[in-house]
Legacy VTK file of the C-alpha trace (Angstrom):
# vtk DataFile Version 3.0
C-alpha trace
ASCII
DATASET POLYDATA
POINTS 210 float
107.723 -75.618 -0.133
109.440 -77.747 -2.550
107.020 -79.836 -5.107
108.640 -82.558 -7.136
106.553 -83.876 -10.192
106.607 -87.403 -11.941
105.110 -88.169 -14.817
105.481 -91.767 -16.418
102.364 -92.156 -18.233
103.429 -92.121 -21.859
106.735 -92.960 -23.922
108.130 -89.524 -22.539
109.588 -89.375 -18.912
109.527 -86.035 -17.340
110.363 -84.814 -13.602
110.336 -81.305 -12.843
111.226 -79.580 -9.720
110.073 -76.382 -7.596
110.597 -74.421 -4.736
107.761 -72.199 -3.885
106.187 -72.541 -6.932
109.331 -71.562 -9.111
110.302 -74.296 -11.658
114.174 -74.672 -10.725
114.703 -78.123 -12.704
113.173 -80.402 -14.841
114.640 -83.304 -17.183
112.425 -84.335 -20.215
112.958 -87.540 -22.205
111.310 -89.107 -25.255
112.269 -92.780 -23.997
109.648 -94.968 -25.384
110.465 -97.674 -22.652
112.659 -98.028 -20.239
111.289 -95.799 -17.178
112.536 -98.274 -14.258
115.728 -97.977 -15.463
115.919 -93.586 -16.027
113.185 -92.542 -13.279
115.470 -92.548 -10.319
118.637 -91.350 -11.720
116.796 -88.565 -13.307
115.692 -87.640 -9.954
118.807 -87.941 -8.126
120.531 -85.457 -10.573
118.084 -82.644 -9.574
119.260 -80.300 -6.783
119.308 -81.738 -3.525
118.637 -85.533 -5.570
115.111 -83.926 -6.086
114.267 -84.044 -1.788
110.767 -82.079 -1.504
108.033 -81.485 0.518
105.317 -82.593 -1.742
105.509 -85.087 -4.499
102.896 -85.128 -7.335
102.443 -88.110 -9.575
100.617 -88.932 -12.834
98.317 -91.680 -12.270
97.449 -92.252 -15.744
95.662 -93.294 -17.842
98.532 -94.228 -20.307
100.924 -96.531 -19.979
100.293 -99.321 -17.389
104.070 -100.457 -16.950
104.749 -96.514 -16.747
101.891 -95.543 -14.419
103.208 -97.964 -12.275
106.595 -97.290 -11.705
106.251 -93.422 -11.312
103.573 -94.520 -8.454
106.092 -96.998 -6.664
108.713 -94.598 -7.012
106.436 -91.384 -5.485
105.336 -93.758 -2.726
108.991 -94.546 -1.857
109.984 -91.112 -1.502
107.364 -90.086 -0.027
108.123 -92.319 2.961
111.611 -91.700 3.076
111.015 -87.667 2.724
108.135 -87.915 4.965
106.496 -85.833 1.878
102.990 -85.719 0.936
102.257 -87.977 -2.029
99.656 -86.141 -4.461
98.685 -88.187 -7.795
96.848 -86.572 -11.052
95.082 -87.628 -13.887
97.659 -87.493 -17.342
94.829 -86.314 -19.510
94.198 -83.318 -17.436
97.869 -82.195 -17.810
97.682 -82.418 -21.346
94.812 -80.079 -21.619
96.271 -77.842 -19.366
99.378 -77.639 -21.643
97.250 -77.482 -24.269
95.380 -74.300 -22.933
98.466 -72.605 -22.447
99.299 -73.096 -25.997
95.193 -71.861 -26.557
94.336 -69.744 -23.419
90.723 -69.858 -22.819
90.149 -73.538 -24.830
88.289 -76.201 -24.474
90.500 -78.947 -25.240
89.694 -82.797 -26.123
92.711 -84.999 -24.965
93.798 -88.258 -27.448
96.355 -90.313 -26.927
97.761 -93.947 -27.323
95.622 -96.646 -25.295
95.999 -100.088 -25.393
94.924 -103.298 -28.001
95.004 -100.187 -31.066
92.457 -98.278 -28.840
93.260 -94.273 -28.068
91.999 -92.615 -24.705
89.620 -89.928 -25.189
88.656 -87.244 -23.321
86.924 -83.633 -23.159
87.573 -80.775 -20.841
86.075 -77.560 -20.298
88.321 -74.076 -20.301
88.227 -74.096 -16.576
90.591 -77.644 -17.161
88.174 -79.843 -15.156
86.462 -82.764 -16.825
83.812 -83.174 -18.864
82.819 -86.873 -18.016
85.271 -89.937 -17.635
87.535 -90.875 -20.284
86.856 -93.369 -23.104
89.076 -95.887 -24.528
88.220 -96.155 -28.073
88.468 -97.410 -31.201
89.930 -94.606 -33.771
86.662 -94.791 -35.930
84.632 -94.549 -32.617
86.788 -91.695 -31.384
86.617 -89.904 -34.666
82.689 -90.539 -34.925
82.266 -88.972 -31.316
82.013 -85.146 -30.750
84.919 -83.313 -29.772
86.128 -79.876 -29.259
87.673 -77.803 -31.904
91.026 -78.214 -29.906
92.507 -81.293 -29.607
96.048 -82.632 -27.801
97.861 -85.393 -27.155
100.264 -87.977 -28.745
97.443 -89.134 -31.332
95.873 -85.595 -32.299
97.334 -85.672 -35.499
95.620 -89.310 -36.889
92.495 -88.139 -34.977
92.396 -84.727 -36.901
93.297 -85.984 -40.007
89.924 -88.779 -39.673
88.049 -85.341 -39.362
89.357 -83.415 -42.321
85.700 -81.116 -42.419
85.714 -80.470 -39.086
88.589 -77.930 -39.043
90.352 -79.029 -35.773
93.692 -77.804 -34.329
95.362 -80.757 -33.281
98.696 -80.202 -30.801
100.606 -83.362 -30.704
101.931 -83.059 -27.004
103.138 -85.661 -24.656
102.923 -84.733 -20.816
105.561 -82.785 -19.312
106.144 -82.910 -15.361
107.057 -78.951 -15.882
103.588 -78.100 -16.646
101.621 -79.569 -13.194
101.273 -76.004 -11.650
98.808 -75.360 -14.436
96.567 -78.534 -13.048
93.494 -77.272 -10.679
93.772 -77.975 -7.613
90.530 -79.912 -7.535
92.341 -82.651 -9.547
94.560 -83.654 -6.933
94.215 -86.482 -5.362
95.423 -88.728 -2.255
93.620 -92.076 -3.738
96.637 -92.946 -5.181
95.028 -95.746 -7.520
95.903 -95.855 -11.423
93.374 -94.867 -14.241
93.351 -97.803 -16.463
90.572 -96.221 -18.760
90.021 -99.551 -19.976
88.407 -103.040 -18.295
90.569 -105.895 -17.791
91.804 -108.161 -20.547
90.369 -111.389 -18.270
88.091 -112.188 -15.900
90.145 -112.808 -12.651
89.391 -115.972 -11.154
87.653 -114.603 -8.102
85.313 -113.091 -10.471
84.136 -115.594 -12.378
81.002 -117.299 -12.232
80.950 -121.151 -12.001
79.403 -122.876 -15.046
LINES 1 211
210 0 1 2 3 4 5 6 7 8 9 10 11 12 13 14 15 16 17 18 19 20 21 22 23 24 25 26 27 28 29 30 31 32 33 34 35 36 37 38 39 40 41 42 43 44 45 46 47 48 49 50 51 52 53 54 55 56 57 58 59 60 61 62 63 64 65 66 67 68 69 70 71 72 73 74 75 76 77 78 79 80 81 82 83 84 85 86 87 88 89 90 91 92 93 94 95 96 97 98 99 100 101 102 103 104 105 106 107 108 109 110 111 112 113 114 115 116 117 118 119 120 121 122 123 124 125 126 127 128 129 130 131 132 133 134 135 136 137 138 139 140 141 142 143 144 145 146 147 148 149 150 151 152 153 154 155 156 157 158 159 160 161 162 163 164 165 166 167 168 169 170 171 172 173 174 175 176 177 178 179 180 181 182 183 184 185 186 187 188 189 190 191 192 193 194 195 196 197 198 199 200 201 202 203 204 205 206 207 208 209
């Protein structure tokens, strides 16, 4: 079976490809933005323009532009393939990059969120979660209790507002290569983002008359 991974939830945009669970390609880019315009001809540069049985998908949370495309993009292929369309939460593939770096760890997972906020979260050695992720202030996610382990793009600043507390912090972004590492219980078929955050507005159909 051959598994192609997409992973669009941060500033980095990473694709990896394998073939009965061997990774045989990948492409990794520290883009910022952009990922409309280097998603598909990443992809189409792989072997075989990246054709595969299954396609797994970060579904965030992260970037909402980026979340977004690497969904509409999965979906597409998936249809045209006749593949089966898998998505994954992006703070579980940090912590299981993280754990490879720290076999055995717990690992809390902070990264960039939206409005100056970071997205927090804690999982146990096995990978799974411990709860739902948080979006937080940094002086609420520093105040919080974490493990001694801690990835993502914003470990560093959320270390460094703990300087007593002795914590390892692993400044990874998510890389497509490292989705064989996910457990399987994370996969999913609901192929709906995680915002880990509540709307901006009220939509209209929401709102209460006066």
């Amino acid at each position: 079976m051959r598994v192609l991974a997409i992973e669009t939830a941060s500033e980095a945009c990473s694709i990896a490809l394998f073939d009965d669970g061997h990774l045989i390609a990948r492409d990794h880019r520290v883009i910022g933005r952009g990922h409309a315009e280097a998603l598909v001809p990443m992809i189409a540069a792989l072997p075989d323009k990246g054709r595969a049985d299954r396609i797994l998908v970060s579904l965030g949370p992260g970037s909402f532009t980026g979340v977004r495309i690497g969904l509409a993009t999965a979906r597409a292929l998936g249809f045209a393939w006749n593949a089966e369309v898998l998505g994954y939460p992006t703070l579980a593939l940090l912590a299981a990059q993280a754990r490879a770096d720290a076999p055995g760890s717990a690992v809390t997972v902070c990264v960039t969120g939206g409005h100056g906020e970071w997205f927090v979260a804690d999982f146990g050695a096995d990978g799974l979660p411990e709860g739902d992720s948080a979006s937080l202030t940094p002086g609420a996610a520093a105040a919080r209790a974490c493990h001694p382990c801690v990835a993502g793009n914003r470990a560093e600043e959320f270390a460094a507002l703990r300087p007593d507390a002795g914590l390892a912090a692993n400044p990874l972004l998510p890389d497509a290569a490292a989705v064989q590492m996910l457990p399987a219980a994370l996969l999913t078929r609901a192929l709906a983002p995680i915002y880990g955050r509540g709307p901006d507005a009220t939509p209209m159909a929401g709102r209460v008359p006066a």
